[in-house]
N, C-alpha and C positions, 0 to 999 in steps of 0.2 A: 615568401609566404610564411607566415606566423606558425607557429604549432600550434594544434589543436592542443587545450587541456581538458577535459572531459569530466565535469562537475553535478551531471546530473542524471546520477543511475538509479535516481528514484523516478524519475521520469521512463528511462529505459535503459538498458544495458545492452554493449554489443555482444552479438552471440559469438562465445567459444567456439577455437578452430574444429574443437573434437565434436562442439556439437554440430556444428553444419555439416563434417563429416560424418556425423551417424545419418543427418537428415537424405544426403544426398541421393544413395539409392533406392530411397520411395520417391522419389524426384525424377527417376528415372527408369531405370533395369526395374524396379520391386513395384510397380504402378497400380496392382489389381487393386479391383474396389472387396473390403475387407468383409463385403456380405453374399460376394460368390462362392461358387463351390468348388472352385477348381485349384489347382496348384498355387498358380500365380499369385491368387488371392490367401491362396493359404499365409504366404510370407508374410504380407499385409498387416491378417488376422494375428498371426502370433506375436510382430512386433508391437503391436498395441495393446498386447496380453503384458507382456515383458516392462512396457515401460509403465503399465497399471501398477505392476506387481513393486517396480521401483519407489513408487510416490509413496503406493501404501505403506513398504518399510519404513520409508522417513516421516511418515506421519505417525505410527505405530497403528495403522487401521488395516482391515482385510482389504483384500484387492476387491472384490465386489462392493466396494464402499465408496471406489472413485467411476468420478462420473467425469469424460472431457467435455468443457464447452469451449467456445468462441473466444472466451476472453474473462477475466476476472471481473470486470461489470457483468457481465450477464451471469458469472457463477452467482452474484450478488442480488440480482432481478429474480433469479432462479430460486434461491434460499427462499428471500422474502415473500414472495407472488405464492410459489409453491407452497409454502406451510401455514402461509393464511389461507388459502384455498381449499387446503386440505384438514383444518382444524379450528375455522372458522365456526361451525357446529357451537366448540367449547365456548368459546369467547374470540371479540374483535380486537385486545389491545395487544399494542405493543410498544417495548421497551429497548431506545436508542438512545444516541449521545448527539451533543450537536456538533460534534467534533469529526463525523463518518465523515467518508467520503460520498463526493454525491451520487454514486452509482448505490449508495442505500437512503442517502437521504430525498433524494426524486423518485424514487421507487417509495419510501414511506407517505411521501406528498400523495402520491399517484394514490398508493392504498387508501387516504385519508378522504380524499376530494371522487374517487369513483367506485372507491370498494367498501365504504364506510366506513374503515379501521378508525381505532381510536390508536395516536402515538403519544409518547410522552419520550420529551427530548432532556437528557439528565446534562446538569451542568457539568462542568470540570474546575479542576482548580486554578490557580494561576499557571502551575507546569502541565494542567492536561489532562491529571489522571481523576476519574470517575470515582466519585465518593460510594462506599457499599451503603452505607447508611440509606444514603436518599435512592439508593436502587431499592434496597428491600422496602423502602414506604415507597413507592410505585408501584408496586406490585400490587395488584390485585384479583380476584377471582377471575378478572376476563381475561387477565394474560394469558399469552398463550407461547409467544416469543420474546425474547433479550437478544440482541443483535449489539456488541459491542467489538470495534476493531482491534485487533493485536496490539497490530503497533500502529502510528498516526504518519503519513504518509508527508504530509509536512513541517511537525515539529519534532518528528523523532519516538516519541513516547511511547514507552510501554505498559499496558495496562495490566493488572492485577486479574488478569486470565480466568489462573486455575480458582480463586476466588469466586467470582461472578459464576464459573461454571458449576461450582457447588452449590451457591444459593438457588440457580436454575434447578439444576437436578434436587435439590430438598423441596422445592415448590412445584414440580412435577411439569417446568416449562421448557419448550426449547431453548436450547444457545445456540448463537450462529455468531461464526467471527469472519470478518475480511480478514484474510492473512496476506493479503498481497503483497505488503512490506516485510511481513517474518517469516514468510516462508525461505527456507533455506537463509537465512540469516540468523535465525536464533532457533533450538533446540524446541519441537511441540511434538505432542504426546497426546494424542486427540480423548485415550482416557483419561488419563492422570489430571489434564487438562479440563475431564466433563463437557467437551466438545461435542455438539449434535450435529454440527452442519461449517464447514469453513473453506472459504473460497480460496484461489490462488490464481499466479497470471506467470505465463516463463520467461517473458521478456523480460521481469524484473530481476530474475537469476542468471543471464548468457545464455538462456535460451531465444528459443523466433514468437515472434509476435504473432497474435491470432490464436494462440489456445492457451485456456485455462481449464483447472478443474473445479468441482464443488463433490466433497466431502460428506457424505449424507451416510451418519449412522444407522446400523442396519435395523429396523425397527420403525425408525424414522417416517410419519406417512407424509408424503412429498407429493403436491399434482405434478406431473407432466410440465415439461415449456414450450417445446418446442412438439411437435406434432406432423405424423409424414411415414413412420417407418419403427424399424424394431430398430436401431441401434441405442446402445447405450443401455441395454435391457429396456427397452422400451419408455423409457424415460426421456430422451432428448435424443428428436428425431435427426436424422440428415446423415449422409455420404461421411463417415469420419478424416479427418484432417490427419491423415495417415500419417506425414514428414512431421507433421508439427509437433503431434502426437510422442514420436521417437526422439524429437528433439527435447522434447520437457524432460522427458526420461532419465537421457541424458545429462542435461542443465541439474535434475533434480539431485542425479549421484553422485556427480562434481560439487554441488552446492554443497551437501551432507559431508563431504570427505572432505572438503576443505574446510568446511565452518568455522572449528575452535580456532586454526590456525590464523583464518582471514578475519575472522572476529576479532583475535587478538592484537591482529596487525594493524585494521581500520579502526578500533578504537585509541590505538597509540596516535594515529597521523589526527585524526578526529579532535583528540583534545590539542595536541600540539596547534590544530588550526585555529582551536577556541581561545588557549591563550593568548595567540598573540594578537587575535582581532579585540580578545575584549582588555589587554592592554597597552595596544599601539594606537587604537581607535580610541577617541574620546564619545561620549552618550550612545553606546550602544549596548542593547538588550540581548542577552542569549534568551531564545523562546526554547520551550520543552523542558525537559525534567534532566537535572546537572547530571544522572547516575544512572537514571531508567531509560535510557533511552537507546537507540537504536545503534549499532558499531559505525556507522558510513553517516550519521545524519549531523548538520550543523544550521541551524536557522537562529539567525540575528536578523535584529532591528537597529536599521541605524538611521536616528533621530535630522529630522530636515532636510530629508533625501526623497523624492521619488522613485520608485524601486524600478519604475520601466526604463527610468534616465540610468540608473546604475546598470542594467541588463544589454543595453546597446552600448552602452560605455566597455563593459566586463568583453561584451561580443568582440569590441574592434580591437581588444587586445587576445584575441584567438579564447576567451575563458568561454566555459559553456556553465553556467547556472542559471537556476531557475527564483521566480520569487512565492514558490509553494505549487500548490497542484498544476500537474502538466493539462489535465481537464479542464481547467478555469483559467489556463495564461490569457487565452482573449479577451477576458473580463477586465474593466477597468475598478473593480466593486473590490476592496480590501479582504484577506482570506476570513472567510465564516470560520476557519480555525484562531486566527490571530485573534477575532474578537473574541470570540468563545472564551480564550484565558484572559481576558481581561486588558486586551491593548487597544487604545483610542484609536482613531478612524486615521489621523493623520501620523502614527508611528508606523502602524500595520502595514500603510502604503510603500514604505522605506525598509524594505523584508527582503533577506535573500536568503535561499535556501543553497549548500552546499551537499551534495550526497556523494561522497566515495567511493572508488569501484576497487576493485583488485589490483587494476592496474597502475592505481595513484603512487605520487611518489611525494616523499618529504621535500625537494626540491621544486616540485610544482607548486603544492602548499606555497614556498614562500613565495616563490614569485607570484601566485595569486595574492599574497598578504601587501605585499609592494606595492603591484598595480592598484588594489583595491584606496590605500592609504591613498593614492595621489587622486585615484576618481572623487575619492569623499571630501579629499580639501578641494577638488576643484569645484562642484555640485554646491558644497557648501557655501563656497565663495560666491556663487549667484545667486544665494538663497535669501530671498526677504525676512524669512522665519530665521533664518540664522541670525541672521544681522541685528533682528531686536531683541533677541535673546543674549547674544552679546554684551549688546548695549543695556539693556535690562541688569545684568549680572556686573558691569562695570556700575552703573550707575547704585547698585547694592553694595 
């Protein structure tokens, strides 16, 4: 049997030994529900006190400022549904990139088509990042919210943050960021930042799947999501996710302590992969931004490929990568990111996203560079687009 090489931790990551270890005894022995009054339940209550109080260290926010949900799409549904809800009064618009991920941009639809909102969808450049200019002329009296992502979950990108979050707060509107990608991968600072509201998910850092938070400055007026009960201070109702809860916690002070270290380390294997695919490959694209971008992210385009032929190809030699959001792999539809900077229908399609974990190794890199080399000459070699491109460029 092949070895697994494990290429795609922007999709998910496996959860840390230490962290399944914090989860297990609310799994078991520590099982009270954290809104009774007794002993048992007290353990519960306090361990979900404790891993609040860890999130909000690494964010630089008070612990009454984290909110658990379900998942980093719903922190996302939550942000946006909540602050139109709740500040709809002022004005209906708001202000996104077409570059989110769809857990904001099907929620902006939804706002648009049943809530009335007005959205205005701000372009990007070639590598992704959000012009200020064309934000500040978007802006108008009925804004009320900016919603733009950290970092871009398939070509890496990082966006100019603390920026946008000061144009927000000098125009007296909210900012809301997905961090789903930079949490615990790059350094944020929810004042310094001018951050009103920012999601996050644990499965992206070696934590367990099934919770996330959302970050809601205190001041902030937010409706309700979910509805049922007082937890979450009466904000988001239901039974809390006790293990999962302890396990983000966990994931989150692991992800902090290691950061610079692992940062430094997946940006070394990172460009090491970038070189030699964009000089052992011939007509391939690096997408995202060469510098701003994310330590673990690699997404290329390679010309006259099918990206689902490259994916079951990469499979049968044990690779795991993805060709951009794990939300939309069912889709046979080119990434609404790839087009968004500017790549035609039939390069977008030939995309593969690479995201590094901790556990990567320089020697997996090349055997992924190897294997890949031989899948593109052989994909090629069946390729009609090849073939008169070829012949096009001899006949030149």
């Amino acid at each position: 049997m092949k070895k697994t090489i494990y290429l795609d931790n922007a999709a998910t990551t496996k959860p840390a030994p230490e962290v399944v270890e914090a989860m297990l005894p609310y799994l078991t022995e520590n099982y009270g529900n954290p809104s009774s009054v007794y002993g048992l339940a007290g353990a519960s209550k306090e361990a979900i006190t404790q891993a609040r109080e860890t999130i909000a260290g690494v964010l630089g926010a008070d612990t009454k400022e984290i909110y658990f949900t379900g998942s980093g799409t719903e922190a996302d549904n939550w942000a946006l549904i909540g602050a139109y809800e709740a500040y709809k009064d002022k004005g209906n618009h708001i202000i996104t990139t077409k570059i989110e991920h769809h857990a904001v941009l099907h929620t902006c639809e939804y706002l648009e088509k049943k809530r009335k909102a007005k959205i205005t969808y701000l372009d990007v450049d070639e590598n992704g990042i959000v012009d200020l200019e064309q934000l500040q002329k978007a802006i108008t009296p009925e804004t009320i919210l900016i919603s733009v992502m950290y970092a871009n979950n398939e070509i890496g990108t990082i966006q100019p943050i603390r920026e946008i979050g000061m144009i927000a707060r000098e125009h007296g509107i909210l900012f809301h960021t997905d961090a789903v990608q930079a949490f615990g991968q790059l350094p944020i600072d929810v004042n310094a930042d001018n951050i009103d509201m920012l999601s996050s998910s644990a499965h992206k850092i070696n934590g367990p799947k099934g919770i996330g938070f959302l970050y809601i400055r205190k001041g902030v007026k937010i409706r309700s999501f979910i509805h049922g009960g007082a937890q979450e201070r009466k904000r988001r109702a239901g039974t809390e996710n006790v293990a999962g809860i302890v396990g983000y916690g966990c994931a989150a002070k692991r992800a902090a302590d290691t950061m610079q270290e692992r940062g430094e380390r997946e940006k070394g294997l990172r460009d090491h992969l970038i070189r030699r695919i964009m000089k052992e490959i011939p007509y391939v694209r690096l997408n995202g931004d060469p510098v701003r971008r994310l330590p673990n992210n690699v997404n290329v385009s390679l010309q006259f490929i099918e990206g689902e032929s490259l994916l079951i190809m990469m499979d049968m030699e044990g690779i795991c990568v993805s060709s951009g959001s794990a939300c939309t792999s069912g889709s046979l539809d080119p990434s609404h990111v790839l087009l968004a900077i500017g790549l035609p229908h039939e390069i977008a399609h030939g995309s593969l996203r690479f995201s590094l974990g901790e556990d990567t190794t320089r020697e997996e890199l090349d055997y992924v560079v190897d294997k890949l080399k031989g899948i593109v000459e052989h994909l090629r070699a069946m390729s009609p687009l090849y073939e008169d491109f070829i012949k096009k460029g001899k006949k030149a």
